[in-house]
VOLUM-63294 format. One record per residue (C-alpha): residue number from 0; x, y, z. Coordinates in nm, 4 decimals, padded with zeros to 6 digits. Layout:
! VOLUM-63294
NUM | X | Y | Z
...
//
This chain:
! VOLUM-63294
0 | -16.6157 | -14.3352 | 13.6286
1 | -16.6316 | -14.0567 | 13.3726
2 | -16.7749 | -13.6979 | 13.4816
3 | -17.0458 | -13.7196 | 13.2523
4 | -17.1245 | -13.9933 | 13.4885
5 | -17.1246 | -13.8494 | 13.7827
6 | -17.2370 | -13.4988 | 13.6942
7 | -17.6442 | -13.6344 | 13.7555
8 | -17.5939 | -13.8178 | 14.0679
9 | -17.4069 | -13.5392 | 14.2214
10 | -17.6851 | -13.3026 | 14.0750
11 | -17.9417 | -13.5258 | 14.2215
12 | -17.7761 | -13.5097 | 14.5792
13 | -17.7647 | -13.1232 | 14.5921
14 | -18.1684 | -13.1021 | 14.5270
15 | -18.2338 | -13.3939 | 14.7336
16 | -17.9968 | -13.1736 | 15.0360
17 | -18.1713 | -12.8419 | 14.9305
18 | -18.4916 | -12.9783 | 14.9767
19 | -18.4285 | -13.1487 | 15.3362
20 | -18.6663 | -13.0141 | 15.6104
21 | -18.4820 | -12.8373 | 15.8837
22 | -18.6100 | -12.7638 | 16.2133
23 | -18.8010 | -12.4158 | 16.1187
24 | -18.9650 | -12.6743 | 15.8856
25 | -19.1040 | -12.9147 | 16.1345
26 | -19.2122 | -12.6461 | 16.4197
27 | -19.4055 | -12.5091 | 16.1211
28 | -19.5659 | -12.7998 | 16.0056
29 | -19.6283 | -12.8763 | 16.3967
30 | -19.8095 | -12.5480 | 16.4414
31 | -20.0387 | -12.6002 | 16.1195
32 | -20.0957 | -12.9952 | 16.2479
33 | -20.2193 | -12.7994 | 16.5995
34 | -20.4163 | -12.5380 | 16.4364
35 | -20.5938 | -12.7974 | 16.2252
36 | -20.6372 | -13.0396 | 16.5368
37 | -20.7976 | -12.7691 | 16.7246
38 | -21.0320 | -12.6834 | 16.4177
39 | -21.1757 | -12.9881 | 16.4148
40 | -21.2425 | -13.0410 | 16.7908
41 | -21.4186 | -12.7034 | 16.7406
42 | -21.6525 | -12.8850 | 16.4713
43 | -21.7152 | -13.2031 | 16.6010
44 | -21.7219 | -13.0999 | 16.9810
45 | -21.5008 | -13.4193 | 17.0569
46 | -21.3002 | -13.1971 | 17.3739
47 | -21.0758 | -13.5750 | 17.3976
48 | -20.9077 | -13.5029 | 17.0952
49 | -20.6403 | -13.2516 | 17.2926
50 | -20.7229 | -13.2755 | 17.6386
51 | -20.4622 | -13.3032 | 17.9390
52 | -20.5733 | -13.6728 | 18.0304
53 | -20.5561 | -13.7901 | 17.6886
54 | -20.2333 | -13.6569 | 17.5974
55 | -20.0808 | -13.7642 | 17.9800
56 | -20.1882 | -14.1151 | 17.8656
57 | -20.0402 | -14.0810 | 17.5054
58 | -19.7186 | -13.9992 | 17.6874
59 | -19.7145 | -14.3049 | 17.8944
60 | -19.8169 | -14.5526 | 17.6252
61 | -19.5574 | -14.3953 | 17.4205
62 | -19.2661 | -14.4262 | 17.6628
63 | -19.2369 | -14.8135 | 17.6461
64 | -19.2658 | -14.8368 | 17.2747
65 | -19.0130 | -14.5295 | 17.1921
66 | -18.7721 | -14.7035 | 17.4415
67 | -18.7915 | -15.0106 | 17.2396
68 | -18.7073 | -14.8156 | 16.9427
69 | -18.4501 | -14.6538 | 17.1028
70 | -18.2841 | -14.9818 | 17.1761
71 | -18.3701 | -15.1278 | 16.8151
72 | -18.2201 | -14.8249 | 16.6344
73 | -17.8691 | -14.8563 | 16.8612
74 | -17.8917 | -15.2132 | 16.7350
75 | -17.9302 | -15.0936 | 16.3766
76 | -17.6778 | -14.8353 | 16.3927
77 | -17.4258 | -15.1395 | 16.4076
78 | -17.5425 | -15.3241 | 16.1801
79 | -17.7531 | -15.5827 | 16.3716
80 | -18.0910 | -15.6159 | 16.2973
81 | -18.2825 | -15.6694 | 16.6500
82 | -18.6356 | -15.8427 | 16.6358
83 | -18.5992 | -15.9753 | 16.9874
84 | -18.6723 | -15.6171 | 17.1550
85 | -18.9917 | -15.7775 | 17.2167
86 | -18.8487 | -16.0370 | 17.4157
87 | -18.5751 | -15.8419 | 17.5928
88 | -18.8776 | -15.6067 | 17.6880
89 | -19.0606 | -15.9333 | 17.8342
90 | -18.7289 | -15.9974 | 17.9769
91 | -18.7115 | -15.6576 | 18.1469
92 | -19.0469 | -15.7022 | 18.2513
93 | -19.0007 | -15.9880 | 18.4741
94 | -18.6609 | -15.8603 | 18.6361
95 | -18.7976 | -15.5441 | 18.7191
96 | -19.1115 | -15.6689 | 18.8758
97 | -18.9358 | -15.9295 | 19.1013
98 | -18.6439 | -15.7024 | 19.1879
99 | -18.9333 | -15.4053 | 19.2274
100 | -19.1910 | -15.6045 | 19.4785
101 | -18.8555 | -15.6928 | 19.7268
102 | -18.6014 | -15.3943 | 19.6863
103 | -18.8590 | -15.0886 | 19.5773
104 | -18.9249 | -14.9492 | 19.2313
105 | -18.6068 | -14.8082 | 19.1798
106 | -18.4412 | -15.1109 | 19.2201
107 | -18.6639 | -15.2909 | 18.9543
108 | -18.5854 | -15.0203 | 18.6831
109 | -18.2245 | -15.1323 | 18.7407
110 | -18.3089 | -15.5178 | 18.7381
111 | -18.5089 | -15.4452 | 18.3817
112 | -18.2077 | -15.2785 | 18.2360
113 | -17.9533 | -15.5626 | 18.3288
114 | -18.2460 | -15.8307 | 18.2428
115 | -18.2678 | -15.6790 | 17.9117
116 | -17.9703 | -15.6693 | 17.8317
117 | -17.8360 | -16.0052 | 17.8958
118 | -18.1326 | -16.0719 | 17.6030
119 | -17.8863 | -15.8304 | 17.4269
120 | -17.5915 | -15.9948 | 17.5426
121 | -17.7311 | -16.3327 | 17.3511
122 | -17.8423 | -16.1704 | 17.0575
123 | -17.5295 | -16.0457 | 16.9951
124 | -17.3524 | -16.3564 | 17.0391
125 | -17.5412 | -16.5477 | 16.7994
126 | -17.5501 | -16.2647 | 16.5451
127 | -17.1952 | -16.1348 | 16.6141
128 | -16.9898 | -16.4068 | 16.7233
129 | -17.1404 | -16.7001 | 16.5469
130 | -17.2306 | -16.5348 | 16.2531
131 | -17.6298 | -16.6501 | 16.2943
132 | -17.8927 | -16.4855 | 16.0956
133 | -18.0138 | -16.1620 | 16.2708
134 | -18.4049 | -16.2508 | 16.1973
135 | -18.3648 | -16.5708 | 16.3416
136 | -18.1983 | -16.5032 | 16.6980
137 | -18.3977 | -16.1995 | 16.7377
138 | -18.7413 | -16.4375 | 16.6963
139 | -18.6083 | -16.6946 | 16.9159
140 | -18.5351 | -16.4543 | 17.1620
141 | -18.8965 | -16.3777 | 17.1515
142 | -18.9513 | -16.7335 | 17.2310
143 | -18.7522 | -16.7576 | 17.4839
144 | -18.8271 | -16.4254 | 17.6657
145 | -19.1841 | -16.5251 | 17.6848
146 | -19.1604 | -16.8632 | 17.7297
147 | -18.8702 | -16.8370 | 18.0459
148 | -19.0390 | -16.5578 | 18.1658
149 | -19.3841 | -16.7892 | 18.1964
150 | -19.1866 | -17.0218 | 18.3610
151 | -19.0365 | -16.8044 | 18.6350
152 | -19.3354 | -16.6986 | 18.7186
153 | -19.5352 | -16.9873 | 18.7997
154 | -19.1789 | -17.1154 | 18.9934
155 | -19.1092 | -16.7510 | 19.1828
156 | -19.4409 | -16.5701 | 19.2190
157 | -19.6929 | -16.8668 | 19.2828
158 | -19.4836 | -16.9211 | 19.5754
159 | -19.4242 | -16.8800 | 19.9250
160 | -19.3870 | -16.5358 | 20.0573
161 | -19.4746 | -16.3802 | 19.7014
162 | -19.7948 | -16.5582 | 19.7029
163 | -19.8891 | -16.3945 | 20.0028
164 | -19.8119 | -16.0382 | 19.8858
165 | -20.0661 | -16.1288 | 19.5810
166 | -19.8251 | -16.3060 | 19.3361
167 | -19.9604 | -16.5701 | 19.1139
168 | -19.8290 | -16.8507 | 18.8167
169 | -19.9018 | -16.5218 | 18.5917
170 | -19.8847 | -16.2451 | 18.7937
171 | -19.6310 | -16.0937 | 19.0154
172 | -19.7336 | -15.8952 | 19.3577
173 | -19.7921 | -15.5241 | 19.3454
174 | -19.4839 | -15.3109 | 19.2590
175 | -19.4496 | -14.9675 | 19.4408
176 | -19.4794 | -14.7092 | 19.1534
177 | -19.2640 | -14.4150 | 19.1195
178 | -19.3083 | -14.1065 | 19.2219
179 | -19.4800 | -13.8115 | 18.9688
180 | -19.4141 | -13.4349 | 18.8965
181 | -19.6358 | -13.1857 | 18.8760
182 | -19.5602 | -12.8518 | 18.7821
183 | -19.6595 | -12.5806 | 19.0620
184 | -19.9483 | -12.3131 | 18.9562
185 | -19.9082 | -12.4324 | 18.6088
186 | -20.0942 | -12.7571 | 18.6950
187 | -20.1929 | -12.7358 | 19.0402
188 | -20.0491 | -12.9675 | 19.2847
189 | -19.9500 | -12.9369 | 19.6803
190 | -19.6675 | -12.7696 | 19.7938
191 | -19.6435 | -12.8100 | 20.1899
192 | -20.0059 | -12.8517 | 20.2513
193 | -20.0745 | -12.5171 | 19.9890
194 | -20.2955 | -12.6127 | 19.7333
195 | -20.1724 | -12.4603 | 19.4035
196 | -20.3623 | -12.2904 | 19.1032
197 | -20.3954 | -12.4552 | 18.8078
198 | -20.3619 | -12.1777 | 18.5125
199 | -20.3596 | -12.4250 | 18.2191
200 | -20.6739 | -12.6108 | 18.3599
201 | -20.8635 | -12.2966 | 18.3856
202 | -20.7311 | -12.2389 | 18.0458
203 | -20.8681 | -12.5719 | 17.9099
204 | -21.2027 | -12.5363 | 18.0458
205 | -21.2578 | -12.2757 | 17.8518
206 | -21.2674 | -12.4327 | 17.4924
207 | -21.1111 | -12.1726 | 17.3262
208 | -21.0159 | -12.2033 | 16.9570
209 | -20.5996 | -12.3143 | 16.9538
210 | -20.5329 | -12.1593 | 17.3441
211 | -20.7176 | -12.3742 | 17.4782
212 | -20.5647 | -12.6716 | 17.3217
213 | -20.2068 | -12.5847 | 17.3830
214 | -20.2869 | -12.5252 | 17.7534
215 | -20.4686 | -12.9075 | 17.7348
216 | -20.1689 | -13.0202 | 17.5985
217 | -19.8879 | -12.8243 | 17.7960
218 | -20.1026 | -12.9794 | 18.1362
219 | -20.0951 | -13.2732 | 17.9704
220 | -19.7320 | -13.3399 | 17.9858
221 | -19.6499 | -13.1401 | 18.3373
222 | -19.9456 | -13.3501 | 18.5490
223 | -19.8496 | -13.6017 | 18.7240
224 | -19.5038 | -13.6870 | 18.5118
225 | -19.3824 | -13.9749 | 18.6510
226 | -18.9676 | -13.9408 | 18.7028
227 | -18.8867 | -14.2687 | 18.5045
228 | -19.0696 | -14.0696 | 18.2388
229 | -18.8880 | -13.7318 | 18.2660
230 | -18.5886 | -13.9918 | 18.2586
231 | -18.6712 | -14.1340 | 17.9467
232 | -18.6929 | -13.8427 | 17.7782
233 | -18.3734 | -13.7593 | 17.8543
234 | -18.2454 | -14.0440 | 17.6520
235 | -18.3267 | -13.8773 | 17.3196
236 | -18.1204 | -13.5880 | 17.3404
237 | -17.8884 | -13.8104 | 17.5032
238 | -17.8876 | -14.0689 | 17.2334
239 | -17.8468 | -13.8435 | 16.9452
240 | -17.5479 | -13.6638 | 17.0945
241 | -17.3540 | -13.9945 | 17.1246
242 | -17.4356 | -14.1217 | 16.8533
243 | -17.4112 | -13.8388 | 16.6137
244 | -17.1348 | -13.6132 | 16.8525
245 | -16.8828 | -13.8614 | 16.9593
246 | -16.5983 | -14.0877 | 16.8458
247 | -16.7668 | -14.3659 | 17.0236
248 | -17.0946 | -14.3001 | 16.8227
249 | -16.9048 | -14.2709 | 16.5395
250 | -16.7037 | -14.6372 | 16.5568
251 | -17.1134 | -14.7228 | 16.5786
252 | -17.2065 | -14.5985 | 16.2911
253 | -16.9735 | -14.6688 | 16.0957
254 | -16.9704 | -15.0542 | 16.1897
255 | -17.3358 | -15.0074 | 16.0527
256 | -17.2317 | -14.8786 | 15.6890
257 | -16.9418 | -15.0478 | 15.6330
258 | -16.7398 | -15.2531 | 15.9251
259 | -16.4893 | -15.3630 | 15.6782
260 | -16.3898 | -14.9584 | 15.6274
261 | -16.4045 | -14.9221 | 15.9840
262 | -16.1907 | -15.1994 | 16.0421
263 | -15.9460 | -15.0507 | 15.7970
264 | -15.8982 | -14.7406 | 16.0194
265 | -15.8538 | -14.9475 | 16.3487
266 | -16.2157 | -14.9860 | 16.4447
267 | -16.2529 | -15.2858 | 16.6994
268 | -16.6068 | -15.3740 | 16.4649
269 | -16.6447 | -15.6675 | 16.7271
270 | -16.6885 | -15.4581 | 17.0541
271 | -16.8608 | -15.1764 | 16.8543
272 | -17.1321 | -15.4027 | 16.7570
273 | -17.1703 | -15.5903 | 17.1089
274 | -17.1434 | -15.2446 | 17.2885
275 | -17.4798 | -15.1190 | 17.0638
276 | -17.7122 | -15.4452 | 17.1015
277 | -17.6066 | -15.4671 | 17.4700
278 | -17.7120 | -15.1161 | 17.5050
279 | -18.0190 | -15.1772 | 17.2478
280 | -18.1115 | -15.4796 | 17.5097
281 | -18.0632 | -15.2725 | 17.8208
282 | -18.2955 | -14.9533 | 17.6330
283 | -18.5817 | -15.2279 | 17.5671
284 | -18.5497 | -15.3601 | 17.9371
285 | -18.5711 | -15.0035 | 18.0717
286 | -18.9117 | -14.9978 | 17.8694
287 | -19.0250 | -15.3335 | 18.0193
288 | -18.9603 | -15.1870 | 18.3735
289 | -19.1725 | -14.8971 | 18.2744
290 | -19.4602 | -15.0946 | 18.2520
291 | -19.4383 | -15.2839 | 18.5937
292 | -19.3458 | -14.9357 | 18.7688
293 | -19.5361 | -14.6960 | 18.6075
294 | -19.7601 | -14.7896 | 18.3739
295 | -19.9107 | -15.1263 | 18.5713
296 | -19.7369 | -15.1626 | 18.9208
297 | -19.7816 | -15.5594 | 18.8619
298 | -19.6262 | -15.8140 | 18.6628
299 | -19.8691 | -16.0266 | 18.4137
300 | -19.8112 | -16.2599 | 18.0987
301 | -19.8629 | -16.0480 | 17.7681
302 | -19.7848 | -15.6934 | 17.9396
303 | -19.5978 | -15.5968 | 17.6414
304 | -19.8873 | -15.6038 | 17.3936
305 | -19.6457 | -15.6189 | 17.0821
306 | -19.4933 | -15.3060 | 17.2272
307 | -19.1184 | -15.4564 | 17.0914
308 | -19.2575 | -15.4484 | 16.7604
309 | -19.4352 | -15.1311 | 16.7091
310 | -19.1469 | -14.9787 | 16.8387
311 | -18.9496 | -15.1625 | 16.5477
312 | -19.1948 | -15.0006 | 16.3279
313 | -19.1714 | -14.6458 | 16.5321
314 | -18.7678 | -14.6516 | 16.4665
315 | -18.8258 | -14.6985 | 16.0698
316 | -19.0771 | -14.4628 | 16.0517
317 | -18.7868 | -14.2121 | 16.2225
318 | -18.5449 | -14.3010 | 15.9491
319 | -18.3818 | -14.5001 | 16.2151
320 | -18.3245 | -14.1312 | 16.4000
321 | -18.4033 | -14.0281 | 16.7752
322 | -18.6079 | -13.7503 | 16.7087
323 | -18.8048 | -13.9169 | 16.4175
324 | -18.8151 | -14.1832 | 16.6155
325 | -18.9958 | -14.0400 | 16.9444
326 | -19.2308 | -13.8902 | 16.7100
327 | -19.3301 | -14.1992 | 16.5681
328 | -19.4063 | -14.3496 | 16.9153
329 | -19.5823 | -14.0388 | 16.9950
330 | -19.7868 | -14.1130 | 16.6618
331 | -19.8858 | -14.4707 | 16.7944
332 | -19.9330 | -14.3652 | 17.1575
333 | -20.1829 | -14.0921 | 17.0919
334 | -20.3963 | -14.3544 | 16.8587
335 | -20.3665 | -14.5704 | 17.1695
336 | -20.4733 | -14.3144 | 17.4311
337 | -20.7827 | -14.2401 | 17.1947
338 | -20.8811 | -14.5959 | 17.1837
339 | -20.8520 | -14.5846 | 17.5840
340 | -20.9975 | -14.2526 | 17.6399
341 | -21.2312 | -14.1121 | 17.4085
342 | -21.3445 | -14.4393 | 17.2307
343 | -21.5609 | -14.4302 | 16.8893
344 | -21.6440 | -14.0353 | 16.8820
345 | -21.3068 | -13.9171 | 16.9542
346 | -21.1611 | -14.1461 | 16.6946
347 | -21.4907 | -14.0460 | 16.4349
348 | -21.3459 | -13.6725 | 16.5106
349 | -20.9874 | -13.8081 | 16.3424
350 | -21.1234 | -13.9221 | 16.0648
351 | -21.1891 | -13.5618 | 15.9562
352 | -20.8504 | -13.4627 | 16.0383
353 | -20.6721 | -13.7504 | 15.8162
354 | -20.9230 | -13.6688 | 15.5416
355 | -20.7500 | -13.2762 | 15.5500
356 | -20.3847 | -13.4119 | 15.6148
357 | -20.4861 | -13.6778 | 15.2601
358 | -20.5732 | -13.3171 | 15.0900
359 | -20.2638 | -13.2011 | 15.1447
360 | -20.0541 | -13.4943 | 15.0763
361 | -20.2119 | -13.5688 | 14.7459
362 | -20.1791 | -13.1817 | 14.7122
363 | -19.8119 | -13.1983 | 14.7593
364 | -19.7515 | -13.4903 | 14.5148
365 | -19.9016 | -13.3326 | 14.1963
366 | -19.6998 | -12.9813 | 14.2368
367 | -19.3848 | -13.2808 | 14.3081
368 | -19.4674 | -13.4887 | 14.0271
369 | -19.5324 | -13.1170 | 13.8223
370 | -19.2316 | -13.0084 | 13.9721
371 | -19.0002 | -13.2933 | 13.8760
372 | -19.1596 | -13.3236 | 13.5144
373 | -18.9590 | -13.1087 | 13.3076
374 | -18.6218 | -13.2526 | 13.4725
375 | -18.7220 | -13.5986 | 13.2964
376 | -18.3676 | -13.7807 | 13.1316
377 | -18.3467 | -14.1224 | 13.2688
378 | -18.6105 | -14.3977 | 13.3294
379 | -18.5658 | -14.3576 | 13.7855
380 | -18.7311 | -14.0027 | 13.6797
381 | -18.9830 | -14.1067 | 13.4746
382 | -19.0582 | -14.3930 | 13.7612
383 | -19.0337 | -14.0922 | 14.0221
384 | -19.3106 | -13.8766 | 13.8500
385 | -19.5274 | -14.1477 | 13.7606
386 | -19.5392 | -14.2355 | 14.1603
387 | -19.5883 | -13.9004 | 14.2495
388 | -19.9534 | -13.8740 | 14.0429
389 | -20.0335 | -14.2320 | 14.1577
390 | -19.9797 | -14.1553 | 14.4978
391 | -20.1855 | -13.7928 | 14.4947
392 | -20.4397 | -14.0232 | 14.3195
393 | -20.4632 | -14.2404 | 14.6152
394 | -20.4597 | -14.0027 | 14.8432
395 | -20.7780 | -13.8792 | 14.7266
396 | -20.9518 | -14.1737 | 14.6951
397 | -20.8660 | -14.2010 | 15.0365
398 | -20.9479 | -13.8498 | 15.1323
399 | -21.2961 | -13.8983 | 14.9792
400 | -21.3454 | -14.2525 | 15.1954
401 | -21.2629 | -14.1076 | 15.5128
402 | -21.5183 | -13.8189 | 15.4332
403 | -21.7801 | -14.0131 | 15.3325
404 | -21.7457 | -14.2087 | 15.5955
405 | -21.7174 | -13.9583 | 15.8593
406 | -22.0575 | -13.7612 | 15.7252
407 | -22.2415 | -14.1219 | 15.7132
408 | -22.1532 | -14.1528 | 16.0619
409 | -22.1587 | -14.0833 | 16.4194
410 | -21.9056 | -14.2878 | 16.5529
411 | -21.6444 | -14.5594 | 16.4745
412 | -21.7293 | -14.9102 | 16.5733
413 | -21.5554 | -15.0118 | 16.8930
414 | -21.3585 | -15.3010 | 16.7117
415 | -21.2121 | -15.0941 | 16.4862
416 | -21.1313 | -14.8428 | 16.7934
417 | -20.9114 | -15.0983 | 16.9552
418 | -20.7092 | -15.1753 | 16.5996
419 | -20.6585 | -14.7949 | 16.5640
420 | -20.2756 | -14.7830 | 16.6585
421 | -20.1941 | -15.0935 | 16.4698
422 | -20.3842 | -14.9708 | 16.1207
423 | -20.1605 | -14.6431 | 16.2064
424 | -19.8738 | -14.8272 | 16.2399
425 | -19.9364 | -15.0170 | 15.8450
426 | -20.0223 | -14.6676 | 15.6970
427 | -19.7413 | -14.4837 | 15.8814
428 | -19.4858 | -14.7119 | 15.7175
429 | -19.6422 | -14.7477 | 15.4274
430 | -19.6260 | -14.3714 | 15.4020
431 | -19.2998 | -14.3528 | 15.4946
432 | -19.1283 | -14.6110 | 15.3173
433 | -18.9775 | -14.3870 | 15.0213
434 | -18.7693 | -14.1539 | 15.2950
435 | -18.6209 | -14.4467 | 15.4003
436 | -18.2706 | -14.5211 | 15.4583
437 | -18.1448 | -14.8042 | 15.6577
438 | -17.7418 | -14.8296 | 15.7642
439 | -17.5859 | -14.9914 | 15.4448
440 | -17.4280 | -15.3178 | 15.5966
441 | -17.7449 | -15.4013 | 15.8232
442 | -17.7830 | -15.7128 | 15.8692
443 | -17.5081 | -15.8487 | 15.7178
444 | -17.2438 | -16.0764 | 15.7975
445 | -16.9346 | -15.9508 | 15.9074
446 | -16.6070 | -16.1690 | 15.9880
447 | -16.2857 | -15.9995 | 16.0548
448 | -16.0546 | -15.9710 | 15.7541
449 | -16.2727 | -16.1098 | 15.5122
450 | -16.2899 | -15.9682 | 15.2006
451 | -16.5911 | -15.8331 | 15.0677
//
C-alpha cells in the first residue's frame, strides 16, 4: 500500500482520537444535563422528575437490565453474539427463587448465577463447539428458558410443601429479600434505636434550583440500597479492569477481533470464548436473581419483561463498554421509574427537556457538518457532511414536535407512559448507531487452524 494511500486514513484516525471525549468531557456534559433537568422541574413544577424515590427506583429497574448487558458485552468481547440473555435471565430467575424460598436469599443469588450460566454453558456449545449460528442458539435458548422454566414451576411450586408456603403452577412462594443500606445522617435511618437526621431530605424539601436536586438524587441512591445492588455495582469497575487491565481480558478481546491472530500467538481461542459466555450466562443469572430477591421477593412467569433484550440494546448503546454501558441502563431505568412513579405529568415535563437536548444536537451537527466542509476530497466525506445537515434537520423537526406538543398539552396519555422506555430504547440506538463499533470477528465462525 503506497503512502499516498495511507497518509488520509492515518490523518483521519488522529482527528477522530483528538476529538474523543475524555472524562472532564462527560462530568461536564453531566453537570449541564443536571442543570437543565433541574430547570425544567422549576418550570413545570413536576418535583418527580429528580426526586429520591424516583431515582431509588431507576436504580433498581436498572440493575437487572445493566447486568444483562454486562453479561451480553463479555459474550461479545469473544466474539459470540448472545441473544439468549433473556433466557439465561429466566433461567436465573427460577434457580434463585427455588434455591431462595428453602436456603435464604443469599443462597438464591448463588443458584441464579450457576442457573444462568449453564444457559451459557449451552450457548457456547452450540456456537463454539458445533459451529451453530449465534442468532439461532441464543433464540432457542429463549425458548427453552421460558418454556422449562414454565414447566418447573407447575411440577416444583404447585406442589407439596411449596404450595403451602404460597407457591403456585406460575408462581413460586415468597423469597426473603436482602437486606438495604442506608447512609447515617445523610439519609436518616436507625442506628441502635437512635433515629438519625436526614440532611439531604431536608435539602430536597426545599425545592431549591440545582441543590435541591442533587440532594434528591444523592438520597436517592444512599436510601435503602439493597447489598445485591451495592454488589452489582461493583461489577463495572470490576469488569472493565479485567477486561481492559489483564492478560486474561486481553486473550478475550482479542478472540473477539481476530481469534485466528490470537491463535497465532498461543491463545487457547476455545477456552477464551467458553470462559466469556459462561461468565456472560452467570452475569444475566445474577440479574434474574435480582428480581426474585430484591426487586419482587416471588417468582412469576414473564418477570423479566424483555429485560435480556433491552439490556442487549443498553450494551450497544455503550459501544459494547462498561461504563457506556451502565449508562445506557440508567437511560432505560429512569424512563421506567417515570412511567411507575410520576405517570403522564412527569413524563409531559421530559418532553421539554428532549426538545432542549434536540436544540443542541441539531446545533452540534451544522457547526460538524460546517466544520468538516472544507476538508471535502473523497465521496465518505461528502456522505459524512451531507448526514450531518440531514440529521440537524431532523433534529429540529423533532425539537419543534416535542414543543408543540408539550405547549398543546397537559399530560402524556397513559399508554404512551407505559411504552416510554421502549420508544427510548429505538431512539437511543438509533442515535447512537454512527459511534458504533462492534469486536471485528463477532459472530463469526471460528474453527481452529482454518484459514481465513
Amino acid at each position: 500500500m503506497s503512502t499516498a494511500t495511507t497518509a488520509p486514513a492515518v490523518k483521519a484516525r488522529l482527528a477522530n482520537a483528538g476529538s474523543r471525549l475524555r472524562w472532564p468531557h462527560y462530568l461536564m456534559l453531566g453537570a449541564a444535563l443536571l442543570v437543565l433537568l433541574s430547570l425544567v422541574r422549576v418550570l413545570t413544577g413536576a418535583d418527580d422528575v429528580t426526586s429520591s424515590g424516583t431515582v431509588s427506583a431507576a436504580l433498581r429497574l436498572a440493575v437487572p437490565i445493566f447486568l444483562a448487558g454486562l453479561g451480553g458485552l463479555w459474550a461479545e468481547r469473544a466474539g459470540i453474539i448472545n441473544i439468549g440473555l433473556e433466557g439465561m435471565m429466566i433461567l436465573g430467575t427460577w434457580t434463585g427463587a427455588w434455591a431462595g424460598y428453602q436456603w435464604g436469599p443469599w443462597a438464591g443469588v448463588v443458584a441464579g448465577i450457576i442457573g444462568g450460566a449453564l444457559g451459557g454453558l449451552l450457548h457456547a456449545v452450540a456456537t463454539v463447539s458445533f459451529g451453530v449460528d449465534h442468532i439461532v442458539s441464543g433464540v432457542a435458548i429463549n425458548i427453552l428458558g421460558l418454556g422449562l422454566t414454565q414447566f418447573l414451576a407447575g411440577l416444583i411450586f404447585n406442589t407439596g410443601a411449596a404450595k403451602a408456603l404460597g407457591g403456585g403452577p406460575r408462581q413460586s412462594p415468597p423469597v426473603e429479600p436482602i437486606g438495604t443500606l442506608t447512609a447515617p445522617v445523610l439519609s436518616g435511618g436507625e442506628i441502635f434505636g437512635w433515629k438519625s437526621p436526614d440532611a439531604l431530605g431536608a435539602l430536597e424539601q426545599r425545592h431549591w434550583f440545582v441543590l435541591s436536586d442533587v440532594a434528591g438524587i444523592l438520597r436517592g441512591l444512599t436510601t435503602g440500597m439493597s447489598l445485591l445492588t451495592l454488589l452489582a455495582l461493583l461489577l463495572i469497575p470490576l469488569s472493565f479492569f479485567v477486561l481492559w487491565r489483564t492478560a486474561f481480558g486481553l486473550r478475550v478481546r482479542s478472540c473477539g477481533e481476530d481469534p485466528y491472530a490470537a491463535e497465532s500467538l498461543g491463545v487457547k481461542v476455545y477456552r477464551m470464548k467458553y470462559a466469556a459466555v459462561v461468565i456472560s450466562g452467570a452475569l444475566s443469572g445474577l440479574g434474574g436473581a435480582f428480581l426474585v430477591t430484591v426487586a419482587s421477593p416471588v417468582y412469576q412467569d414473564g418477570q423479566t419483561g424483555g429485560r435480556g433484550f433491552i439490556g442487549l440494546a443498553a450494551m450497544i448503546f455503550g459501544n459494547w463498554r462498561p461504563g457506556g454501558m451502565a449508562t445506557g441502563s440508567l437511560l432505560f431505568g429512569y424512563t421506567d421509574a417515570m412511567n411507575v412513579r410520576g405517570g403522564g405529568e412527569s413524563v409531559h415535563a421530559l418532553l421539554l427537556f428532549v426538545t432542549v437536548i434536540l436544540v443542541a444536537v441539531a446545533v452540534w451537527q451544522m457547526v460538524r457538518g460546517n466544520r468538516l466542509r472544507p476538508q471535502i476530497a473523497t465521496d465518505l466525506d461528502r456522505r459524512q457532511v451531507r448526514n450531518a445537515f440531514v440529521g440537524a434537520a431532523l433534529a429540529v423537526v423533532a425539537a419543534a414536535g416535542l414543543l408543540v406538543w408539550f405547549l398543546l398539552s397537559d399530560s402524556v396519555p397513559g399508554e404512551l407512559v407505559s411504552f416510554t422506555p421502549h420508544l427510548t430504547t429505538l431512539l437511543v440506538l438509533a442515535l447512537a448507531s454512527q459511534r458504533l463499533r462492534m469486536p471485528a470477528s463477532n459472530g463469526q465462525r471460528y474453527r481452529r487452524g482454518e484459514a481465513r
